[in-house]
C-alpha positions as CSV (number, residue, x, y, z in Angstrom):
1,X,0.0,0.0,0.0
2,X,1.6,3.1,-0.8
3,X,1.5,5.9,1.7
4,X,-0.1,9.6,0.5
5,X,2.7,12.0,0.9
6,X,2.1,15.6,1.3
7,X,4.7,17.8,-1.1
8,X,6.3,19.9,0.6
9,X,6.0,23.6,1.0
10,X,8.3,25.7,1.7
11,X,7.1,28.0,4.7
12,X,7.2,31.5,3.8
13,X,8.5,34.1,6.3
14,X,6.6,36.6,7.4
15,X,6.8,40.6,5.4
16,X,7.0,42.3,9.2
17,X,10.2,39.8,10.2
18,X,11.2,40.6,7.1
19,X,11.2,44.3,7.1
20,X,12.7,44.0,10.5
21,X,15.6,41.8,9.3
22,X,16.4,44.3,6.6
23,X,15.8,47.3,9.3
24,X,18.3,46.2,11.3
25,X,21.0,44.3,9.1
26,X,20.9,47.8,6.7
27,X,20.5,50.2,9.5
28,X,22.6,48.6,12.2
29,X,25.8,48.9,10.1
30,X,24.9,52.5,8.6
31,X,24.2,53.9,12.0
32,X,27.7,52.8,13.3
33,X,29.5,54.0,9.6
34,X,27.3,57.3,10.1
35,X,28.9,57.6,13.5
36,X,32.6,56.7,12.4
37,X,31.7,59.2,9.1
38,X,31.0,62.2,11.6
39,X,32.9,61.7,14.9
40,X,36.5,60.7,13.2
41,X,36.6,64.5,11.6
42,X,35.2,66.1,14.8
43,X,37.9,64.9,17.3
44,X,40.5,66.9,15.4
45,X,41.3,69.8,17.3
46,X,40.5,72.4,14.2
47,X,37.4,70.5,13.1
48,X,35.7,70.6,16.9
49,X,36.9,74.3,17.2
50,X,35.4,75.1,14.1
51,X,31.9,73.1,15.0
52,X,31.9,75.0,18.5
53,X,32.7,78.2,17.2
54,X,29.9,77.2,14.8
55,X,27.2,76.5,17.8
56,X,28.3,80.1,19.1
57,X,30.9,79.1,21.6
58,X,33.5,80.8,21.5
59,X,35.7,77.5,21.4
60,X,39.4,79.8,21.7
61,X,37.8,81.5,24.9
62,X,37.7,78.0,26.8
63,X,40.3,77.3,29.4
64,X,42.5,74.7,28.2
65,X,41.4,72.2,30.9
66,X,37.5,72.9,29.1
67,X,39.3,72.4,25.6
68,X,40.9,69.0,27.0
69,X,38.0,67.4,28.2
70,X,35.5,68.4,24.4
71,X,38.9,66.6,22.9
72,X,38.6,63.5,26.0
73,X,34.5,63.4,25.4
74,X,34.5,63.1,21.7
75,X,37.4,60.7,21.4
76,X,35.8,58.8,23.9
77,X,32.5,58.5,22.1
78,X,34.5,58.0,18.6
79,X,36.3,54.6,20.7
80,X,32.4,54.0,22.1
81,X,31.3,53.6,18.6
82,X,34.4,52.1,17.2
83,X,34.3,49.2,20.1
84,X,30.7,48.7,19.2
85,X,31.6,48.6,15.4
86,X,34.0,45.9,16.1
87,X,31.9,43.8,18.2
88,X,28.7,44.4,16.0
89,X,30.5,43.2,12.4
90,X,31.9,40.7,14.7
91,X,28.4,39.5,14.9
92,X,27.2,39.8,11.4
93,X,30.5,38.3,10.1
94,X,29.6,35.0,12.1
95,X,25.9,35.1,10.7
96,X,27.6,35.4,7.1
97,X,30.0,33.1,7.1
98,X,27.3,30.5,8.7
99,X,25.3,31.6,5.6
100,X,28.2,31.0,3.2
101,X,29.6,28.0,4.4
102,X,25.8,26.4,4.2
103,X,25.7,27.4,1.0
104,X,29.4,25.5,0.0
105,X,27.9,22.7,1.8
106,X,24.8,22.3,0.4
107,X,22.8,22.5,3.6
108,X,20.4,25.5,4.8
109,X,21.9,26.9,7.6
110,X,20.9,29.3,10.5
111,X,17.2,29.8,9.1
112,X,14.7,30.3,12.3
113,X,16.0,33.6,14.2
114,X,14.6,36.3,11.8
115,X,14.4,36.4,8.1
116,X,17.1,34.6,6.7
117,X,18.3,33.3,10.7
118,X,20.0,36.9,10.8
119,X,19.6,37.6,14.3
120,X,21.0,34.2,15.0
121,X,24.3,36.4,16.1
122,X,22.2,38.0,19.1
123,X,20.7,35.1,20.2
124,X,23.5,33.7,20.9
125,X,24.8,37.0,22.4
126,X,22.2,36.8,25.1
127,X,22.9,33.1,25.7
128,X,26.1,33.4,26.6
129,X,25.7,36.4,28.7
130,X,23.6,34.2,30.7
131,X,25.3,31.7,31.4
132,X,27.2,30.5,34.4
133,X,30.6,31.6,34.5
134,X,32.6,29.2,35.6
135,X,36.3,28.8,36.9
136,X,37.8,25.8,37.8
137,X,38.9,25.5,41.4
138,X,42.6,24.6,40.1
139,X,43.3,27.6,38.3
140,X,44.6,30.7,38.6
141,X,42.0,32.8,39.3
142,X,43.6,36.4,38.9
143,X,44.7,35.1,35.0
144,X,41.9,33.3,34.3
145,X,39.8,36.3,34.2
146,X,42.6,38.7,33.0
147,X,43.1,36.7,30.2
148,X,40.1,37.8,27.8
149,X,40.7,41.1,28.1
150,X,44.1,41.1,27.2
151,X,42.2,39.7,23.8
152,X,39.9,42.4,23.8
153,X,41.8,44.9,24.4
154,X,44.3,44.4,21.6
155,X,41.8,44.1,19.3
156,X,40.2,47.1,20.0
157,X,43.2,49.1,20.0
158,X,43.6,48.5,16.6
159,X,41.0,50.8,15.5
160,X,42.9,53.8,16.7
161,X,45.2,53.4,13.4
162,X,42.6,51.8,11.4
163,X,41.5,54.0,8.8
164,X,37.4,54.2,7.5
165,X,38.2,56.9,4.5
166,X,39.8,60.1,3.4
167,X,39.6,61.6,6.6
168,X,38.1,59.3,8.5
169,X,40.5,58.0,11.0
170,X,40.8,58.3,14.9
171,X,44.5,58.4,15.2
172,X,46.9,59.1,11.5
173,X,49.9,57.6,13.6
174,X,52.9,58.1,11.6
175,X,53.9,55.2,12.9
176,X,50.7,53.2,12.1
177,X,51.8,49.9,10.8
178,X,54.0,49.3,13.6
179,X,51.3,50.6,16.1
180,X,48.9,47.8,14.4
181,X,51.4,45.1,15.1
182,X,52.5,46.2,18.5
183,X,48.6,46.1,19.9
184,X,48.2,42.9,17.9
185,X,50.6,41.6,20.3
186,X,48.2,41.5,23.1
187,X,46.1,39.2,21.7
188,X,48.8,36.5,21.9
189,X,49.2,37.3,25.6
190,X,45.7,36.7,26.0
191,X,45.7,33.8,24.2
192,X,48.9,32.1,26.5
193,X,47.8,33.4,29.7
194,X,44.3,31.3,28.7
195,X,46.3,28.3,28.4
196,X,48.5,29.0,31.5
197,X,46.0,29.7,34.1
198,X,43.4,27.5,33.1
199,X,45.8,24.1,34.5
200,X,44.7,22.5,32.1
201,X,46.9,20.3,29.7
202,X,44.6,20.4,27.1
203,X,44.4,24.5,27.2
204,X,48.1,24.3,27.6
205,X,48.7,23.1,24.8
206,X,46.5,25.1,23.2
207,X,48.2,28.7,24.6
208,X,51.4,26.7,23.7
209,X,50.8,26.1,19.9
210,X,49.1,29.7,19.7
211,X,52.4,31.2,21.0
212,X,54.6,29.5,18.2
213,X,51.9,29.9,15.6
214,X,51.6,33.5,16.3
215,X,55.2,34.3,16.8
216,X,56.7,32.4,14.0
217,X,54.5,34.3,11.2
218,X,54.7,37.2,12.7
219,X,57.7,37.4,10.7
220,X,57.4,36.6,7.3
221,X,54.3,38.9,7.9
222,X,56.4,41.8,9.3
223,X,59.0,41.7,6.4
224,X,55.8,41.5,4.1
225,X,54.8,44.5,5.8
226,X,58.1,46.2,4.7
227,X,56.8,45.9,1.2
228,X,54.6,48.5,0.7
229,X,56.2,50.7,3.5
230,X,59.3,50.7,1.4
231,X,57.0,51.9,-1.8
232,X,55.6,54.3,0.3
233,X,58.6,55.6,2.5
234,X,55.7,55.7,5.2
235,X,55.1,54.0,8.2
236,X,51.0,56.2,8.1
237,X,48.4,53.7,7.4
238,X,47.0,56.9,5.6
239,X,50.3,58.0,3.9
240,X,50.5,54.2,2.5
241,X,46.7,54.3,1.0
242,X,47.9,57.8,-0.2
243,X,51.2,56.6,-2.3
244,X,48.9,54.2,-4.7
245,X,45.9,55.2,-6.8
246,X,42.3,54.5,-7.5
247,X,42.5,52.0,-10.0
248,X,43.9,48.6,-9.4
249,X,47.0,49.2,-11.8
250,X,48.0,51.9,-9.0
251,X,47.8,49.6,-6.0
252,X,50.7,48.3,-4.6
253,X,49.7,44.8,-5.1
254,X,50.1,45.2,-8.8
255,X,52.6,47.8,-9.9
256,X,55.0,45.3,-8.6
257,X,55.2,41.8,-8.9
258,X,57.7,41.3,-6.0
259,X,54.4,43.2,-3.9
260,X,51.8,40.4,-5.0
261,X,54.5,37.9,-3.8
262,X,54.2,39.7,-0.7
263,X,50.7,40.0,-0.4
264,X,50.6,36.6,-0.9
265,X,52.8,36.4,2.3
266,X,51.0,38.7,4.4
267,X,47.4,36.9,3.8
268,X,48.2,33.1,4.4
269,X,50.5,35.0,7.7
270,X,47.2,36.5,8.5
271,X,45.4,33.3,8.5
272,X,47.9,32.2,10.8
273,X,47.9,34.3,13.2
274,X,43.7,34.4,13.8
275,X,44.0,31.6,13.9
276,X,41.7,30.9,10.7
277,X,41.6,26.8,8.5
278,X,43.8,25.9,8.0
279,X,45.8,27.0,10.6
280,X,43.1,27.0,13.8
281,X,45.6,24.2,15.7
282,X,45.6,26.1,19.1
283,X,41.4,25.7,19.0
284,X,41.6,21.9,17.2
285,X,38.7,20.6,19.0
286,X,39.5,17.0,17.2
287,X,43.0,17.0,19.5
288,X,42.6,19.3,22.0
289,X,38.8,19.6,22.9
290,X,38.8,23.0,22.6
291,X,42.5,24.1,22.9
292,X,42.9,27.3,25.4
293,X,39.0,27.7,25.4
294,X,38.2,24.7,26.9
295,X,37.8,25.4,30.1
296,X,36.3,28.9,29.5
297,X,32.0,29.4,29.6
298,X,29.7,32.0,29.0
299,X,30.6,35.8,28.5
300,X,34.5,35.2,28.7
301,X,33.7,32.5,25.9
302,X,32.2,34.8,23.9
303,X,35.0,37.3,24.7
304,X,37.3,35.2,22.0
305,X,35.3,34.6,19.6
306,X,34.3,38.2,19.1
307,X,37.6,38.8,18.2
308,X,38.3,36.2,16.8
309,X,36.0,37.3,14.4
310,X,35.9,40.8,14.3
311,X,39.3,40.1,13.7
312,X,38.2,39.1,10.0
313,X,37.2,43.5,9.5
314,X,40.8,44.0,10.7
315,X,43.0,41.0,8.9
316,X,40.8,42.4,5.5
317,X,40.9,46.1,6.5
318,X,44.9,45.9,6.5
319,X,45.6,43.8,3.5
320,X,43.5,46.4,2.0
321,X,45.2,49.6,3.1
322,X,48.5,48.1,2.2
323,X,48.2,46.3,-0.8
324,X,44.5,47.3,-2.6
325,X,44.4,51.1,-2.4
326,X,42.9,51.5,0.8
327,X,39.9,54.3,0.2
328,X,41.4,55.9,-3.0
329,X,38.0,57.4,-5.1
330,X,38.3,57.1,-8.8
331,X,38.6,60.8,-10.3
332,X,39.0,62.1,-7.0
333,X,42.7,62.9,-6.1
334,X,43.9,65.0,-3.3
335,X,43.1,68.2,-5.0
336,X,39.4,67.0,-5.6
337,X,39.1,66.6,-2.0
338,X,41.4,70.4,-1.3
339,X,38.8,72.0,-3.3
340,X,36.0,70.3,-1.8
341,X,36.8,71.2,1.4
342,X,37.3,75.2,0.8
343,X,38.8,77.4,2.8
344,X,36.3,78.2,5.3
345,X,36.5,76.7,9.1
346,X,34.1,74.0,8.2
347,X,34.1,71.5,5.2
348,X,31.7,72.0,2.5
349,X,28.9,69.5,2.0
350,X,30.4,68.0,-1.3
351,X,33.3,67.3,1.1
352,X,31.1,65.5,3.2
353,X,30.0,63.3,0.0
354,X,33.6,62.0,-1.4
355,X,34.0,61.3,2.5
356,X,31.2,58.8,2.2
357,X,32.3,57.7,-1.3
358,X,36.1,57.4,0.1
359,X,34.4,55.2,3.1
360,X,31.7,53.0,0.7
361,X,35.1,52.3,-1.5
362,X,36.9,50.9,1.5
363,X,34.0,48.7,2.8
364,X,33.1,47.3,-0.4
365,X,37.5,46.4,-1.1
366,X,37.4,45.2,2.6
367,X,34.3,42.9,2.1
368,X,35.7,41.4,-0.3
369,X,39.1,39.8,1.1
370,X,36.8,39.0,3.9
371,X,34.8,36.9,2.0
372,X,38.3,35.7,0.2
373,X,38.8,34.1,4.0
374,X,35.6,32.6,4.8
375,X,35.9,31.2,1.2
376,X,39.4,29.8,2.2
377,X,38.3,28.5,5.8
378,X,35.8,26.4,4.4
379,X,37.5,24.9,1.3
380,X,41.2,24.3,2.9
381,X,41.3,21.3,5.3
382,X,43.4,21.4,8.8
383,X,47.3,20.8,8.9
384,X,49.6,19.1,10.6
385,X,51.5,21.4,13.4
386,X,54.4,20.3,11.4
387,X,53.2,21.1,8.0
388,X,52.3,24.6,9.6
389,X,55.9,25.0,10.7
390,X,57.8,23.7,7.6
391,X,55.4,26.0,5.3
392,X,56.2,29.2,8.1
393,X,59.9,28.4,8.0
394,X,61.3,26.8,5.2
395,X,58.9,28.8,2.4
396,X,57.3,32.1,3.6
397,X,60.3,33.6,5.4
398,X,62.9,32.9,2.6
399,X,60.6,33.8,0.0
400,X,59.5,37.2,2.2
401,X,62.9,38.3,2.9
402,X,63.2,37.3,-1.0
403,X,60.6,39.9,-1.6
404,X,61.8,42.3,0.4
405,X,65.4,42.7,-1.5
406,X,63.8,42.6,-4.8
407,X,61.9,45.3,-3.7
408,X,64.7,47.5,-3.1
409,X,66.4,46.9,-5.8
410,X,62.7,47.1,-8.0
411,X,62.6,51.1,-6.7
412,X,66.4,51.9,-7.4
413,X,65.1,50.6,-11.3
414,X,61.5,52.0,-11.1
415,X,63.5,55.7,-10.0
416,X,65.4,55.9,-13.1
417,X,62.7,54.1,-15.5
418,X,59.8,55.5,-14.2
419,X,57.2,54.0,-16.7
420,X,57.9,50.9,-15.7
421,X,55.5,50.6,-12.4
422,X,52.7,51.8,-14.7
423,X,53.2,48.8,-17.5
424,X,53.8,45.9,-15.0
425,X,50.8,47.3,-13.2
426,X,48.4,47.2,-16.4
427,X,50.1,43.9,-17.2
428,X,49.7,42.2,-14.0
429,X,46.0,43.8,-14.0
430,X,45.0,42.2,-17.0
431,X,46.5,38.8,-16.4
432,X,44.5,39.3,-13.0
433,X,41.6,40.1,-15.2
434,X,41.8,36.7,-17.3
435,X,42.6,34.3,-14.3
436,X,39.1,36.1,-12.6
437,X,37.3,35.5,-16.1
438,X,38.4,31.8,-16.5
439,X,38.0,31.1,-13.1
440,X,34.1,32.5,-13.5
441,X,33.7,30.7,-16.4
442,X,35.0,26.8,-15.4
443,X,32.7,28.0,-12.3
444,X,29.6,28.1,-14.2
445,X,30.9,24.9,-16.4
446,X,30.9,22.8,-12.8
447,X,27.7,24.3,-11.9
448,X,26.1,22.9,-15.1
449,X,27.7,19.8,-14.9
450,X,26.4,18.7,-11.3
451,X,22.7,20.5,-12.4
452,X,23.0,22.8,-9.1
453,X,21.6,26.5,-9.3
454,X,22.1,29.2,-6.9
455,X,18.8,28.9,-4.6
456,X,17.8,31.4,-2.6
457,X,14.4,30.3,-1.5
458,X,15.4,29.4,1.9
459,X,17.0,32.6,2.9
């Protein structure tokens, strides 16, 4: 007897979650870009002058100590919003990655908390805020609870030198690049200290292989770095964005092939040190339980993997500024933005709109690597500690400090044949261009081979 079966139907979501979704996932992000947009120009000592003088307040009449703390309040509101940026995208980043990695998979994924399963991210926000919090009788309880905030901290540090656009940066540290890796730092102190005080071989071993992954590609990623600084002759995050060009035969990456050898360097270093797949050893759950989380619950849990993936912004926001052309604005060079400005106290409104272009161009190049590294996480199996090692030390250092001497001796030529960064930087370009086009194109063959489509009916 054959049983009836009922086909199925898909259940439909309903319009108000919907518009809800969309509310927040568009709004959320363009509140906190809004807020980076107008604060980052208004802590500048000129700007906020200008803006109180504005208001009628007589800004050069305050006493100094009233003229330190308008500087204390609206830096302090700029690092309010840029903590919140980083822990928000943190956030999204896991919801879109869950989304992506379904996809590869060929599985749903997070579907039941809002349209889409969007505010998956805060549910689980909430859950682990309440939570027990427990610490294990055996540890050290002074590190144990230091230890995520170590973490934290060093990730939110680096969005003093991080820049959002033009002029849309809290801090342009002429030593940015070497600020960005000295807060980095903490994060491996964090990350040991886990480890340590948990007593715990398991986390031990975890903080252990952290420490070695960390430190051991922070080098061929520090003489990666030396790249574009050399190119440059900047240590500014901003100065380096400003030394390429809007399009992508100006960026560093391009206008010199030793560069995309580095920037090669720099992104599988990257990997390494957040510990991203392949390289997520100290967190191998299949060796280690849970590595230097496992003994670790509720809001210190979720402590680590906010940055861990917030980290994502920052790993993509870097490769970016060094090696992609950071905010530069097609037809819009310095003296666009000069004349934009005027030469009144307060920028005119067309300034105000290459700022947002200058900012929508960053995003949109930053987006993209990120999604380069959820694309890698979830194609690339786990190594070996020892093939991490081997690939650290016997490949990406020589072939970094490799780079590194070619560069020099790539600027002594480029100096006295100076139309030679503009051809290898169309060439490259182009060759870029074909690999892209090919790589689209045996894409679709696969596609049509298997019979899959893109389906978006359950999202």
């Amino acid at each position: 007897m054959t049983v009836p079966t009922t086909p199925y139907a898909p259940k439909r979501t309903p319009r108000s979650l919907v518009l809800l979704t969309l509310a927040v996932g568009a709004g959320l992000p363009a509140a906190l870009f809004g807020a980076v947009l107008v604060l980052s120009p208004l802590t500048k000592p000129a700007m906020l002058g200008a803006v109180v003088d504005a208001l009628g307040g007589h800004f050069d009449a305050w006493s100094r100590t009233e003229q330190l703390l308008a500087y204390g309040v609206g830096a302090a509101l700029l690092g309010f919003m840029l903590l919140n940026f980083g822990a928000i995208i943190s956030g999204m980043t896991v919801w879109w990655e869950m989304r992506v990695s379904s996809r590869m998979q060929s599985r749903i994924g997070y579907n039941r908390v809002g349209a889409g399963g969007f505010f998956q991210w805060v549910a689980d926000a909430v859950k682990l805020l309440l939570k027990e919090d427990l610490i294990p009788a055996e540890a050290d309880g002074l590190l144990f609870r230091a230890a995520p905030y170590f973490v934290l901290t060093g990730f939110a540090l680096t969005f003093v030198a991080l820049p959002f656009g033009e002029s849309l940066i809290a801090a342009d540290l002429n030593v940015g690049i070497f600020y960005m890796i000295a807060v980095t730092a903490l994060v491996v102190v964090g990350i040991l200290l886990a480890g340590w005080s948990s007593n715990s071989k398991w986390a031990l071993f975890g903080g252990m292989r952290s420490a070695a992954q960390v430190i051991s590609y922070e080098i061929p990623a520090g003489v990666a770095i030396m790249i574009p600084v050399l190119m440059a002759g900047t240590l500014s995050m901003q100065g380096i964005i400003r030394a390429q060009g809007p399009w992508p035969w100006q960026w560093f990456v391009f206008t010199n092939p030793f560069a995309l050898l580095a920037f090669v360097i720099f992104f599988i270093s990257q990997l390494a040190e957040g510990n991203r797949t392949p390289f997520d050893l100290p967190e191998a759950e299949s060796e280690l339980v849970a590595g230097y989380l496992s003994e670790y619950s509720s809001f210190r849990f979720a402590l680590y993997f906010l940055v861990e993936f917030g980290n994502l912004w920052v790993m993509a926001a870097v490769a970016v500024t060094l090696f992609l052309g950071g905010w530069q604005v097609p037809f819009a060079g310095k003296e666009v933005f000069d004349a934009a400005r005027g030469a009144g106290p307060l920028p005119g409104a067309a300034w105000w709109g290459l700022q947002v272009a200058s900012m929508a161009v960053f995003v949109v190049k930053t987006l993209v690597v990120l999604n380069l590294i959820v694309w890698v996480r979830w194609t690339l199996p786990r190594i070996r500690i020892d093939q991490m090692m081997t690939l650290c030390w016997k490949y990406l250092v020589p072939f970094a400090f490799a780079s590194f001497v070619a560069t020099l001796l790539w600027i002594i030529v480029a100096a006295r044949v100076p139309q030679l960064s503009s051809i290898t930087g169309i060439a490259l370009t182009v060759l870029f261009a074909v690999g892209v086009a090919f790589f689209l194109k045996q894409t679709k063959a696969n596609i049509s081979a298997v019979g899959d489509r893109v389906d978006l009916s359950h999202w």
